[in-house]
C-alpha positions in Angstrom: 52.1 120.7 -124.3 50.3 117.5 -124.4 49.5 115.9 -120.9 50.1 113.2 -119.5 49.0 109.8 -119.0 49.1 108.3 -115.5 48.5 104.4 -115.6 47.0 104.7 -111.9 45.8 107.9 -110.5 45.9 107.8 -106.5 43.5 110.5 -105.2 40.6 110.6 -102.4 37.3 108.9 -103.5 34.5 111.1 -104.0 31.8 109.1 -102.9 32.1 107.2 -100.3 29.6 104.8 -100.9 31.8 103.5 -103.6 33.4 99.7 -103.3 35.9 100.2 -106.2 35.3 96.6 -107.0 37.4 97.1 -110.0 40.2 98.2 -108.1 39.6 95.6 -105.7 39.6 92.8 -108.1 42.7 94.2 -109.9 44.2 93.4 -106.2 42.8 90.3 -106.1 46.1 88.7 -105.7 46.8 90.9 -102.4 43.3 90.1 -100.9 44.2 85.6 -101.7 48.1 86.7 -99.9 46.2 88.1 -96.9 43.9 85.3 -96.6 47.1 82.9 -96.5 48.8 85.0 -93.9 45.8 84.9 -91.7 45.4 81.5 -92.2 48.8 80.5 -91.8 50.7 82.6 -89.4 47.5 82.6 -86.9 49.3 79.0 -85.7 52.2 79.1 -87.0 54.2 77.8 -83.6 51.3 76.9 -82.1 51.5 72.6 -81.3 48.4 71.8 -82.3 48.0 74.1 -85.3 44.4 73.8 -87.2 43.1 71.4 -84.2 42.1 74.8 -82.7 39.5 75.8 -84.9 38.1 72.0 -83.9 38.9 72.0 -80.1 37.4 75.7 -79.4 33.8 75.0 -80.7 34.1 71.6 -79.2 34.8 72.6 -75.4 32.6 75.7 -75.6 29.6 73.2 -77.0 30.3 70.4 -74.1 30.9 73.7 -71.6 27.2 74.9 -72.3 25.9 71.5 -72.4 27.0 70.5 -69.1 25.8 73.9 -67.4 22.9 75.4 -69.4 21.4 71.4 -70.1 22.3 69.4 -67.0 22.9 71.9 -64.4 20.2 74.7 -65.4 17.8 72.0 -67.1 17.3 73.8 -70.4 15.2 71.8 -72.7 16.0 71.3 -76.4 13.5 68.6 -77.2 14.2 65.5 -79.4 17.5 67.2 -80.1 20.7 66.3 -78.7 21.9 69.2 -76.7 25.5 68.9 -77.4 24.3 69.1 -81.0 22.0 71.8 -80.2 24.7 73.5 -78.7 27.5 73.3 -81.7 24.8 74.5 -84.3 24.4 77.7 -82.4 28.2 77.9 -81.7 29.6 77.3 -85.0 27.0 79.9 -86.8 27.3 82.3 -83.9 32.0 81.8 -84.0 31.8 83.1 -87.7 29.9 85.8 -87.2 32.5 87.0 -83.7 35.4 86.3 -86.0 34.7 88.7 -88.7 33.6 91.3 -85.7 36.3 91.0 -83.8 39.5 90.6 -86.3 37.8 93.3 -88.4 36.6 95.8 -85.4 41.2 96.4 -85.0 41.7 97.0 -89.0 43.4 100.4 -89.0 45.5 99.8 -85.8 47.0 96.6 -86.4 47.8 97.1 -90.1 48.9 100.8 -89.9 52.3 100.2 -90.8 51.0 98.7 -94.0 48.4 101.3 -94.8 51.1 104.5 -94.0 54.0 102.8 -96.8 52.3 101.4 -99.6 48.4 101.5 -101.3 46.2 99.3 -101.5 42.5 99.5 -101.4 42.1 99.7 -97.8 38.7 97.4 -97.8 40.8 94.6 -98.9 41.9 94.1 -95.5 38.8 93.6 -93.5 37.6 91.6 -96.6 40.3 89.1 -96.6 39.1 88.4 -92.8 35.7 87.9 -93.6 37.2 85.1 -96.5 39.6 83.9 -94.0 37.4 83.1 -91.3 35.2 81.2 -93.7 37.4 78.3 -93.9 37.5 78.1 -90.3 33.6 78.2 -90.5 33.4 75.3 -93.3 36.0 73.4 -91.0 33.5 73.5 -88.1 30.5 73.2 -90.1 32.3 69.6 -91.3 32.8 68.6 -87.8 29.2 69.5 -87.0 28.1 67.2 -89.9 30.5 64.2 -88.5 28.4 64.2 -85.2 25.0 65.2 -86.9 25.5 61.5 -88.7 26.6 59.9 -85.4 23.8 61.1 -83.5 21.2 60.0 -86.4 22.9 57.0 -86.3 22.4 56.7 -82.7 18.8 56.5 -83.6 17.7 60.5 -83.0 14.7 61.5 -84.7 16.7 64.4 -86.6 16.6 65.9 -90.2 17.5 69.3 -91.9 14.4 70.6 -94.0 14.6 72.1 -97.4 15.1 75.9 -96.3 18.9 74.4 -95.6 19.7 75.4 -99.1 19.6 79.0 -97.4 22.9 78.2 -95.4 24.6 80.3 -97.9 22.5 83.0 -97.6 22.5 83.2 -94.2 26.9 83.0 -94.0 26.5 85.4 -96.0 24.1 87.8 -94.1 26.9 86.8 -90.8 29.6 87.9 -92.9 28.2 91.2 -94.0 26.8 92.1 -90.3 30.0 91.0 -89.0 32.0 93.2 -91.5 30.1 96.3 -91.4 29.9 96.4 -87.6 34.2 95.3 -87.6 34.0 98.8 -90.0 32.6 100.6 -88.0 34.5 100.4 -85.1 38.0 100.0 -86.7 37.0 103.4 -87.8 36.0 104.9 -84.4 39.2 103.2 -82.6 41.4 105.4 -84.5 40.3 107.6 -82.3 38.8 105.9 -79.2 41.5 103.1 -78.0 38.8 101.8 -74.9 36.6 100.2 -77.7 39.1 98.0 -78.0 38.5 96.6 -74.8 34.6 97.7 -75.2 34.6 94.9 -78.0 35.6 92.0 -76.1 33.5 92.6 -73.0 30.6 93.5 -75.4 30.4 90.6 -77.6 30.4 88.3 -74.5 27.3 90.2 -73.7 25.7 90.0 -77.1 26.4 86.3 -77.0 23.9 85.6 -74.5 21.5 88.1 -75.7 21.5 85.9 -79.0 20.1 82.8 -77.7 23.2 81.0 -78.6 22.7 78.2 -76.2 18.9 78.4 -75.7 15.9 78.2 -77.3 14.7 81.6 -78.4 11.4 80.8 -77.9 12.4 80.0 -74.1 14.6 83.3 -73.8 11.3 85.2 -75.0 9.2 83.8 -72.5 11.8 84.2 -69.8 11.8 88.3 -70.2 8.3 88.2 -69.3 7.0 88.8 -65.9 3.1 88.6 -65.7 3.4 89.0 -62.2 5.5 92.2 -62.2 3.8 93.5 -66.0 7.5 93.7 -67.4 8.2 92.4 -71.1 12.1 92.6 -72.2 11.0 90.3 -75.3 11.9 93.1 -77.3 15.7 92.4 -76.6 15.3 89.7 -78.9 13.2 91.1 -81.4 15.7 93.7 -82.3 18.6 91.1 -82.3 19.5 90.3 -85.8 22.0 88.0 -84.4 19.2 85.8 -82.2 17.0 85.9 -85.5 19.8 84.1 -87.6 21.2 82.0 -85.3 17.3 80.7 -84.7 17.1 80.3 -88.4 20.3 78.7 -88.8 19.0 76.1 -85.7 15.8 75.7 -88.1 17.4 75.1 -91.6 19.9 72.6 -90.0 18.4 70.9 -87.2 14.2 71.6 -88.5 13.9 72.6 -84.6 12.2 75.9 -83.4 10.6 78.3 -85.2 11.5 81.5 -87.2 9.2 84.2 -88.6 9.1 86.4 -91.7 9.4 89.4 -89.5 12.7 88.4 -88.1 14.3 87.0 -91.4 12.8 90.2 -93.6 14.0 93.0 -90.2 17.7 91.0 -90.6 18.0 91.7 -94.1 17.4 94.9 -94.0 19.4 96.0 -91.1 22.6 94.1 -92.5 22.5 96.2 -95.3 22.5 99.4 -93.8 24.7 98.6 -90.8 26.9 97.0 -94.5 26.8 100.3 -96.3 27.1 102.7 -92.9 30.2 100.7 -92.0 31.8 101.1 -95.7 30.7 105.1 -95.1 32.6 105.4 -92.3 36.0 103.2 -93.3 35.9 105.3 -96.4 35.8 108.4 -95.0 38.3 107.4 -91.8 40.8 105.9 -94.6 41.5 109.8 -95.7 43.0 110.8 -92.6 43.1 108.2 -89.9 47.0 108.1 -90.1 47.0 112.0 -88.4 45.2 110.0 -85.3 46.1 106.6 -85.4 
């Protein structure tokens, strides 16, 4: 008896390291719908609509300005601080966006994933797309006040490493999406990271030097006096590292260093591939615990 032939062939994958990017692309259709519905639906019957991804970076930049710059005195040099302030907000918002929407994956979308297949990684991919139209949207409202404020006479200028801006969106992205993997994966069976995730990247914003200098935050976790150094906070922070770059490329303020850039590479890859690990192997069976 001759056997037959299946067009598709659903079955568990047998290495897990594998992105089916043939598969995926094959989808590609699904993966431009999901990045519609997250785009549109998110304020859908909301009054201001899109203004929010303006009015959010805005308010959280004038926020940290009037505390950390007027009330605390933090220094930013010849650079505005407001505009110090939105560079390191709109880097660090795309990077929380992707953590945040991705770190829920399996539990919001379980109905989906438990009638129907679809390569599962198409869903925390389409946030990572998503949430880079919101970051272009920001980045274009950061350019409208870069230009007013040169205008206004300030002594400011990007350098030439600013054709690395896609690199480093993309090094956000992939950190953001292989931490969000991870810990869609471990919620499936641990509901109190969902709360964990919240409360921790509040944390991890100020541990990033988001609205400071990192220079200045280094110096700060030293106490001659007391022979304590808690520099090293920072120097294991990916984060800090590329928001400090991101600061350097666009503004050509503060300083970054080999070290950090070539440490950040490396460590988004393998937090990248240990994420995909994990989602692959929680995609078998996380419906049983979901």
């Amino acid at each position: 008896m001759q056997k037959d032939k299946w067009l598709f062939e659903i079955s568990p994958r047998n290495n897990l390291f594998d992105l089916n990017l043939k598969e995926v692309w094959q989808y590609r259709d699904l993966l431009f719908l999901f990045v519609k519905r997250d785009v549109i639906t998110l304020y859908k019957q909301t009054i201001l609509g899109p203004l929010w991804y303006l009015i959010q970076p805005l308010f959280t930049s004038v926020i940290f300005t009037l505390v950390f710059n007027n009330i605390a005195g933090i220094k930013t040099g010849e650079i505005p601080p407001f505009l110090f302030n939105l560079a390191g907000v709109t880097i660090w918002n795309y990077f929380k966006e992707c953590l945040t929407a991705t770190s829920d994956t399996f539990k919001k979308n379980e109905a989906i994933f438990g009638k129907v297949y679809f390569p599962r990684v198409i869903m925390p991919m389409s946030i990572v797309v998503s949430n880079l139209l919101k970051f272009l949207i920001q980045i274009f409202i950061f350019l409208f006040f870069y230009i007013y404020f040169v205008l206004k006479g300030f002594s400011i200028a990007p350098n030439v490493y600013v054709l690395f801006l896609p690199v480093l969106v993309i090094l956000m992205g992939m950190i953001g999406l292989g931490l969000g993997m991870i810990i869609s994966s471990m919620v499936t069976k641990y509901r109190d990271l969902t709360f964990l995730v919240s409360f921790g990247v509040q944390l991890l914003m100020y541990l990033s030097a988001v609205m400071y200098p990192l220079e200045l935050m280094r110096k700060k976790l030293v106490n001659v006096e007391e022979g304590t150094d808690y520099s090293w906070i920072v120097d294991i922070n990916p984060i800090a590292h590329l928001i400090e770059f991101g600061r350097y490329i666009l503004l050509n303020d503060g300083s970054y260093s080999n070290y950090g850039i070539i440490y950040t590479i490396i460590f988004t890859v393998f937090i990248f591939f240990i994420g995909l690990l994990i989602f692959n192997k929680t995609e078998k069976s996380f419906i049983d615990t979901i």
